[in-house]
TIMIRO-191648 format. One record per atom (N, C-alpha, C): residue in one letter; atom name; x negated, y negated, z. Coordinates in nm, 2 decimals. Each point is the difference from the previous one (the first is absolute). Layout:
BEGIN
 residuo atomo   east  north     up
       A    CA      X      Y      Z
...
//
This chain:
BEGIN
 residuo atomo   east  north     up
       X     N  -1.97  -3.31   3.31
       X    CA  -0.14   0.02   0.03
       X     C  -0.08   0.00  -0.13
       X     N   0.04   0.06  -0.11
       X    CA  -0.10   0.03  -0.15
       X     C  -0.01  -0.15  -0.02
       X     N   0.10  -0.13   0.01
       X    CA   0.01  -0.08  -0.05
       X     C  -0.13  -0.08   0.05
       X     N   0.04   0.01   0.16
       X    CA  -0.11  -0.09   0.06
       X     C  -0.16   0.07  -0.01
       X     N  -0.03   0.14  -0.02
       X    CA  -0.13   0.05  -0.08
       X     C   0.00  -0.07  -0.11
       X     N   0.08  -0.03  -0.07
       X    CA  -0.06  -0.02  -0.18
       X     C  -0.04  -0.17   0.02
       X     N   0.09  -0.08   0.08
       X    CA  -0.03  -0.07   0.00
       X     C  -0.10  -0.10   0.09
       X     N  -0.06   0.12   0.12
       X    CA  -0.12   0.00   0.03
       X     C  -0.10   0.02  -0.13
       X     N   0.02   0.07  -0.05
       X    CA  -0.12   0.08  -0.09
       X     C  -0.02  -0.13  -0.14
       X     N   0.11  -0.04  -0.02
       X    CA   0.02  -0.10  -0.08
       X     C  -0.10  -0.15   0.04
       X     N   0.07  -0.01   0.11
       X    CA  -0.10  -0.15   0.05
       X     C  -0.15   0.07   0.06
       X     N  -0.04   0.11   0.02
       X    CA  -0.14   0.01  -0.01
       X     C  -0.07   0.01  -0.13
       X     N   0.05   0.11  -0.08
       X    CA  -0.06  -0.04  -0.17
       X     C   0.01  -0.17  -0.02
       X     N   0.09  -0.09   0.04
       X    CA   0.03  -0.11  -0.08
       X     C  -0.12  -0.06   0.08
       X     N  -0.06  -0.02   0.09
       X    CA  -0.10  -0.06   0.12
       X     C  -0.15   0.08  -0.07
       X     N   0.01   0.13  -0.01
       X    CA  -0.16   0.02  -0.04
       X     C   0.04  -0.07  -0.13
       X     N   0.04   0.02  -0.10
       X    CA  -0.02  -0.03  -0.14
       X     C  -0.03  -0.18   0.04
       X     N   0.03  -0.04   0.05
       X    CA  -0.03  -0.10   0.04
       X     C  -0.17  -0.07   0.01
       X     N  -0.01   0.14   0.02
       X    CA  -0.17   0.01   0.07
       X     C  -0.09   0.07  -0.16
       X     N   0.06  -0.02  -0.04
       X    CA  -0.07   0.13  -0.12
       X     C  -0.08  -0.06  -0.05
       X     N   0.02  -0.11  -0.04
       X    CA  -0.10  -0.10  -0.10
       X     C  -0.07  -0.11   0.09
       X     N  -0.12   0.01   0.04
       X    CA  -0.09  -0.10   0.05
       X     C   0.03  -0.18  -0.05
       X     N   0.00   0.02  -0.16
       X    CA   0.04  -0.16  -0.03
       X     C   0.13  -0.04   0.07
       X     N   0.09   0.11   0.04
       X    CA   0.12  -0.09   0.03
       X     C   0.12   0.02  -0.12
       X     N   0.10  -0.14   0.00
       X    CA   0.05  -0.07  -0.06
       X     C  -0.05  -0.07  -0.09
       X     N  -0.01  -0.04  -0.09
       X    CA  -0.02  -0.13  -0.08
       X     C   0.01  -0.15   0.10
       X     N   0.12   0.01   0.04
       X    CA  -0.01  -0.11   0.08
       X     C  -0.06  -0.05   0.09
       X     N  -0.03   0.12   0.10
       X    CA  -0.08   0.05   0.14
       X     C  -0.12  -0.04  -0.06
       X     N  -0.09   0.06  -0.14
       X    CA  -0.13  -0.06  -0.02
       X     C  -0.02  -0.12  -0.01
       X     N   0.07  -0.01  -0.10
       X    CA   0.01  -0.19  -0.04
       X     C   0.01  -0.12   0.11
       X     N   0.07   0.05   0.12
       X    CA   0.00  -0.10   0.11
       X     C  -0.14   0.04   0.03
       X     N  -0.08   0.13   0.03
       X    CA  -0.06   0.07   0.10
       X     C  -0.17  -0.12  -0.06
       X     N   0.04   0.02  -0.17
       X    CA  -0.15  -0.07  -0.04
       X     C   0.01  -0.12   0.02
       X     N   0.14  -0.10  -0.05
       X    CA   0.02  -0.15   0.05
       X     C  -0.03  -0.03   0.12
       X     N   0.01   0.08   0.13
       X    CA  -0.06  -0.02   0.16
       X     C  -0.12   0.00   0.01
       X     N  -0.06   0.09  -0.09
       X    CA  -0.14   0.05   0.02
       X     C  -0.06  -0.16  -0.04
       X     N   0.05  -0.02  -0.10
       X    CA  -0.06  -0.11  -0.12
       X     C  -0.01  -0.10   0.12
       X     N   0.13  -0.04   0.06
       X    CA   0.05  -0.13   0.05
       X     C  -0.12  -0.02   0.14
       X     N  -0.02   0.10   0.04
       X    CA  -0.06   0.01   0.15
       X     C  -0.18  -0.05  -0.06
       X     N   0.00   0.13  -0.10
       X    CA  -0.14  -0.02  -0.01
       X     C  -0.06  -0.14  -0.07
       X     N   0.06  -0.02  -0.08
       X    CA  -0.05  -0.10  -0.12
       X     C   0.05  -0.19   0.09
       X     N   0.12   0.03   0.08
       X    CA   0.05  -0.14   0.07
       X     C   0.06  -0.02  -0.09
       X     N   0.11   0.05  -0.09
       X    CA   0.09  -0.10  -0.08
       X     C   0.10  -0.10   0.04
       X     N   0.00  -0.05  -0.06
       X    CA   0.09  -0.12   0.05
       X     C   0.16   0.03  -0.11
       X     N   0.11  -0.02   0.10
       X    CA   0.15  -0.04  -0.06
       X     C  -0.08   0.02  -0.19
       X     N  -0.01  -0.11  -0.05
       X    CA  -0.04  -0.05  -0.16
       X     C  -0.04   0.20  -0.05
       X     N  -0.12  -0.03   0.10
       X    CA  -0.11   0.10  -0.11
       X     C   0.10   0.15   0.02
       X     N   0.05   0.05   0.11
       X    CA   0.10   0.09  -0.07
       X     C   0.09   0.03  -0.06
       X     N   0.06  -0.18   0.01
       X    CA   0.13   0.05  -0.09
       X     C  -0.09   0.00  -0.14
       X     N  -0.04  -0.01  -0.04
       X    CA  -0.14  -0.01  -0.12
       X     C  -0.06   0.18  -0.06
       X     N  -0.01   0.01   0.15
       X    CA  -0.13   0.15  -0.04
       X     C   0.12   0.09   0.05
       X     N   0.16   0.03   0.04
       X    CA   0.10   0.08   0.01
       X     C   0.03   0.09  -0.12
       X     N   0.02  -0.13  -0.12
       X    CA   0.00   0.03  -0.15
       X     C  -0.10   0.08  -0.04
       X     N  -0.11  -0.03   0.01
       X    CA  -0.14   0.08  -0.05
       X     C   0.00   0.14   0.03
       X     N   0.10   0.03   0.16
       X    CA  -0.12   0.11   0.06
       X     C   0.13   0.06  -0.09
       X     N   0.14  -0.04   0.01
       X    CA   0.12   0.10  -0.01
       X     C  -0.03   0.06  -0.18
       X     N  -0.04  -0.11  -0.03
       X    CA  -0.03   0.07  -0.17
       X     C  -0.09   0.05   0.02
       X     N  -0.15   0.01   0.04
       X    CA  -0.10   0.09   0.00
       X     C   0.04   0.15   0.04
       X     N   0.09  -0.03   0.18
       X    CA   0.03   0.15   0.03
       X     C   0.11   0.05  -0.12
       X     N   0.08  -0.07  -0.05
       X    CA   0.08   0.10  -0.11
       X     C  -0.06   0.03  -0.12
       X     N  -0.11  -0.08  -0.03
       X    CA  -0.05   0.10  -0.09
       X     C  -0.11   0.11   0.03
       X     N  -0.01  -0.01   0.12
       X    CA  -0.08   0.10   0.01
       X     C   0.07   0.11   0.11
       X     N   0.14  -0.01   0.02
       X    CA   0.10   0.14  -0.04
       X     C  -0.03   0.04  -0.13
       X     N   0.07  -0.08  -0.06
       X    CA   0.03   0.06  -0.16
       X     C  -0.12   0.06  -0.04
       X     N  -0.10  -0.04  -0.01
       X    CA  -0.15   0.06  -0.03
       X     C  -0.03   0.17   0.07
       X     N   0.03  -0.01   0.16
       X    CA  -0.01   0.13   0.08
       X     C   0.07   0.10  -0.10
       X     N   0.13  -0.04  -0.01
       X    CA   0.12   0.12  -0.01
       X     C  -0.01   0.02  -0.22
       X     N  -0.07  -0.09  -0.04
       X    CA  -0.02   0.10  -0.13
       X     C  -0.13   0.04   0.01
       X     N  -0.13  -0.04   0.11
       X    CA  -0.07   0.09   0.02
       X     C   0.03   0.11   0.02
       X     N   0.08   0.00   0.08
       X    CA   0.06   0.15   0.10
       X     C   0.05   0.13  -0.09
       X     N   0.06  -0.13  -0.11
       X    CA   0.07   0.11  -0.13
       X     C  -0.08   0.06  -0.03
       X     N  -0.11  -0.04  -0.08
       X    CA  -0.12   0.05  -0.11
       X     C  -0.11   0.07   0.13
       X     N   0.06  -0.02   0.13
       X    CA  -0.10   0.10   0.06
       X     C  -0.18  -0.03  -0.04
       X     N   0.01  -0.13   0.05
       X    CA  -0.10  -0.08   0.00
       X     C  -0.07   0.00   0.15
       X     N  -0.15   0.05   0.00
       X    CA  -0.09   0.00   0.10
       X     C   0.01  -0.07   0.11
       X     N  -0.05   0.03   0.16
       X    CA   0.01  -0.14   0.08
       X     C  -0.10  -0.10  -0.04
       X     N  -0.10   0.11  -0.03
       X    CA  -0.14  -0.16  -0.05
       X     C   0.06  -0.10  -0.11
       X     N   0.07   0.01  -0.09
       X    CA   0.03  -0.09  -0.11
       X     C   0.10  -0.09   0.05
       X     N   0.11   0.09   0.11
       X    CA   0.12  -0.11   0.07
       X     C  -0.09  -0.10   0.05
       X     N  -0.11   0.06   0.11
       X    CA  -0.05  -0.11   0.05
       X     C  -0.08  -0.10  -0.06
       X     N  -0.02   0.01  -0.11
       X    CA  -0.07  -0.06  -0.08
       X     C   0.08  -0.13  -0.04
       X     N   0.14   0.07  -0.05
       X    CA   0.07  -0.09  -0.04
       X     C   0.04  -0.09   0.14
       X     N   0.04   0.05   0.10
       X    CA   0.02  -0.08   0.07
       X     C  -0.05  -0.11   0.08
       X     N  -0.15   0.01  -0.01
       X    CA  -0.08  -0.08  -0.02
       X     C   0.00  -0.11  -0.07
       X     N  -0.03   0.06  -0.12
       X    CA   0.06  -0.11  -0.13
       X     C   0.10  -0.11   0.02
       X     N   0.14   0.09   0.03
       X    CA   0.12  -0.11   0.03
       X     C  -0.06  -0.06   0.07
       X     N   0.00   0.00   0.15
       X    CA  -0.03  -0.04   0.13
       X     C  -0.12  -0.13  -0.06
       X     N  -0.12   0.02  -0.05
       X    CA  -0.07  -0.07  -0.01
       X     C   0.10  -0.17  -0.11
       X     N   0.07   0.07  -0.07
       X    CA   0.10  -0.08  -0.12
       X     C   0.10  -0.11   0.13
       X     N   0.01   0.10   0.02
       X    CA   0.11  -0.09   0.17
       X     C  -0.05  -0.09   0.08
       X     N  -0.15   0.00   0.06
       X    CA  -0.06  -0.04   0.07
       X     C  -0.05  -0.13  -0.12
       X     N  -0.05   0.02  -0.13
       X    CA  -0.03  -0.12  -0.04
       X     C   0.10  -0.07  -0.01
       X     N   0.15  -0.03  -0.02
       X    CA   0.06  -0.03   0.02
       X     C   0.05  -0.09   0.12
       X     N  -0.01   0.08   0.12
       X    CA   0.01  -0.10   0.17
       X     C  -0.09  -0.08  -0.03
       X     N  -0.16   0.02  -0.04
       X    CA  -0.07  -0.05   0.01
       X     C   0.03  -0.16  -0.05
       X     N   0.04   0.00  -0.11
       X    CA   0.03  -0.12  -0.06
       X     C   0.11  -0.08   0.10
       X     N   0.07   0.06   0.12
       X    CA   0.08  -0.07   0.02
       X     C  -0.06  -0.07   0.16
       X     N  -0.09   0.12   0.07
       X    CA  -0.06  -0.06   0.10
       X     C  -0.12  -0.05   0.03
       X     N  -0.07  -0.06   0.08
       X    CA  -0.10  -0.06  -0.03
       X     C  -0.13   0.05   0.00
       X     N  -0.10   0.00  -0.04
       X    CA  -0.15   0.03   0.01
       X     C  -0.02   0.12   0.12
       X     N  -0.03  -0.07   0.13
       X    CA   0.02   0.09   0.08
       X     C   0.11   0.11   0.05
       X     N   0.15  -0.04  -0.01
       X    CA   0.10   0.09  -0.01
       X     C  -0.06   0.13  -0.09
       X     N  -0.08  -0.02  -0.16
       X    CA  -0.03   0.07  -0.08
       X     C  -0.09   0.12   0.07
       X     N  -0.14  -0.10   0.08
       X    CA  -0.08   0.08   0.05
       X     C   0.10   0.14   0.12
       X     N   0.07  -0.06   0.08
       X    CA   0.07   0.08   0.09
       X     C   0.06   0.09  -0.04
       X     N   0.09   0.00  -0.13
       X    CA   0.08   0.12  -0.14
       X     C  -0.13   0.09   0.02
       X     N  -0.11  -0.05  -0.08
       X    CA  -0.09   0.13   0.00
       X     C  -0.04   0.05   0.09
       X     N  -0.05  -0.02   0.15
       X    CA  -0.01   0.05   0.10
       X     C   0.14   0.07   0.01
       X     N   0.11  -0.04   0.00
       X    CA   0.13   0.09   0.06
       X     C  -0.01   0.15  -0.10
       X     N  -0.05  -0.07  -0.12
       X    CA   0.02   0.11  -0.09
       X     C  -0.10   0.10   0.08
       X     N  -0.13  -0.01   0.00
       X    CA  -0.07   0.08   0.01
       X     C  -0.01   0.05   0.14
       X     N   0.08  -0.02   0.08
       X    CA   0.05   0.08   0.14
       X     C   0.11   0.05  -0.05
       X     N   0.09  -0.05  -0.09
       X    CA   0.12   0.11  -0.03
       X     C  -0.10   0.17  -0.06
       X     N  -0.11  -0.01  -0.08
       X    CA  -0.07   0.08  -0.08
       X     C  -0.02   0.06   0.11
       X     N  -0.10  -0.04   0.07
       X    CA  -0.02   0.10   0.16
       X     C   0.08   0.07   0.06
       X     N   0.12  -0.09   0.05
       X    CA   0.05   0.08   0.04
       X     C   0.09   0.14  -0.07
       X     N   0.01  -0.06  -0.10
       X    CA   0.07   0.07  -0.12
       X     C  -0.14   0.17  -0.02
       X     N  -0.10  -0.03   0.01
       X    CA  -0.07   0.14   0.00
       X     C  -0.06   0.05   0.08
       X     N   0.04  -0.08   0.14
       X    CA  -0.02   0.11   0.12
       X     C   0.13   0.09   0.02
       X     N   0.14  -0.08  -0.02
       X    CA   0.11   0.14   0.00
       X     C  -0.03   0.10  -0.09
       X     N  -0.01  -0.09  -0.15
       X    CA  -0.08   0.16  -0.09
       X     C  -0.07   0.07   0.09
       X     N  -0.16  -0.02   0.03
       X    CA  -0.01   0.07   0.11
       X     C   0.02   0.10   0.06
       X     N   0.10  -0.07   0.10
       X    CA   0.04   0.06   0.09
       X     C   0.10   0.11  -0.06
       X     N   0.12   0.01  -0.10
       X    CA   0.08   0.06  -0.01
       X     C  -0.09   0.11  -0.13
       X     N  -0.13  -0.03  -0.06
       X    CA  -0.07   0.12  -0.05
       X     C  -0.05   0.12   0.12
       X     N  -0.05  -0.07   0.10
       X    CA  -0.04   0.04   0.10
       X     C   0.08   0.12   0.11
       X     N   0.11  -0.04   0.02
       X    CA   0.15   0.06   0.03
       X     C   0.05   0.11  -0.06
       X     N  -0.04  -0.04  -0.18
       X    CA   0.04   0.10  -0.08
       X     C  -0.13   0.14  -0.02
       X     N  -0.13  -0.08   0.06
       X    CA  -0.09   0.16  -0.02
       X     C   0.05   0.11   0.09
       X     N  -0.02   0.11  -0.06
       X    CA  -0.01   0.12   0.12
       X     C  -0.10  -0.03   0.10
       X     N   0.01   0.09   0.10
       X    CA  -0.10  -0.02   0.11
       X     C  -0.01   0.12   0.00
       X     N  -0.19   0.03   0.02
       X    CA  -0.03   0.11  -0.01
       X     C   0.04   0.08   0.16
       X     N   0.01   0.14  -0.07
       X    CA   0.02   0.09   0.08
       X     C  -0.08   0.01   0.13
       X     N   0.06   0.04   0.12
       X    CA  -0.09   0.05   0.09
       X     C  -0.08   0.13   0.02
       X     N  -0.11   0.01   0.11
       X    CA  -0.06   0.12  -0.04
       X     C   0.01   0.07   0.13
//
């Protein structure tokens, strides 16, 4: 009986931690942005296997960037800043590889990723206020 508790208790820690980090996996993102890319922009076979390279070096360096941020206990305004930066370094990049309008559609995807990206802020600042007392 202790065994099959622990090992209940085991596969539920192993399932939330699962859940713990919003980005996921490394891998899980990396496909999650190549779908996004593929649907929104129309890539074709060529232009991904092309822009696969770009995004997977962009996203590892901007691991590596987060986690010595994280060290030196570096602000969210500056991460985001930086991340911006990359992101925009990455994007010029596809750019070169798809066409004119493909280009136009990147920045439109971008700038609904931004939206949506600060209505969860938002929402999860929102979540986090107290609610005032009743009378």
């Amino acid at each position: 009986m202790k065994k099959l508790v622990l090992i209940v208790f085991c596969a539920l820690f192993a399932l939330g931690s699962s859940f713990a980090q919003p980005g996921g996996d490394p891998a899980a993102r990396l496909q999650r942005e190549l779908d996004g890319l593929t649907a929104e922009l129309g890539l074709s076979k060529d232009q991904l296997a092309k822009v696969t390279p770009i995004v997977t070096e962009g996203q590892k360096k901007m691991s590596e960037a987060y986690a010595k941020m994280r060290e030196e206990n570096v602000d969210r305004t500056k991460m985001r800043e930086e991340r911006m930066k990359m992101r925009d370094e990455t994007d010029k990049q596809i750019k070169a590889v798809v066409t004119k309008e493909q280009g136009v559609k990147l920045d439109a995807y971008r700038k609904k990723q931004d939206e949506e990206r600060a209505k969860r802020m938002q929402e999860q600042q929102q979540g986090q206020q107290p609610t005032a007392p009743s009378k």
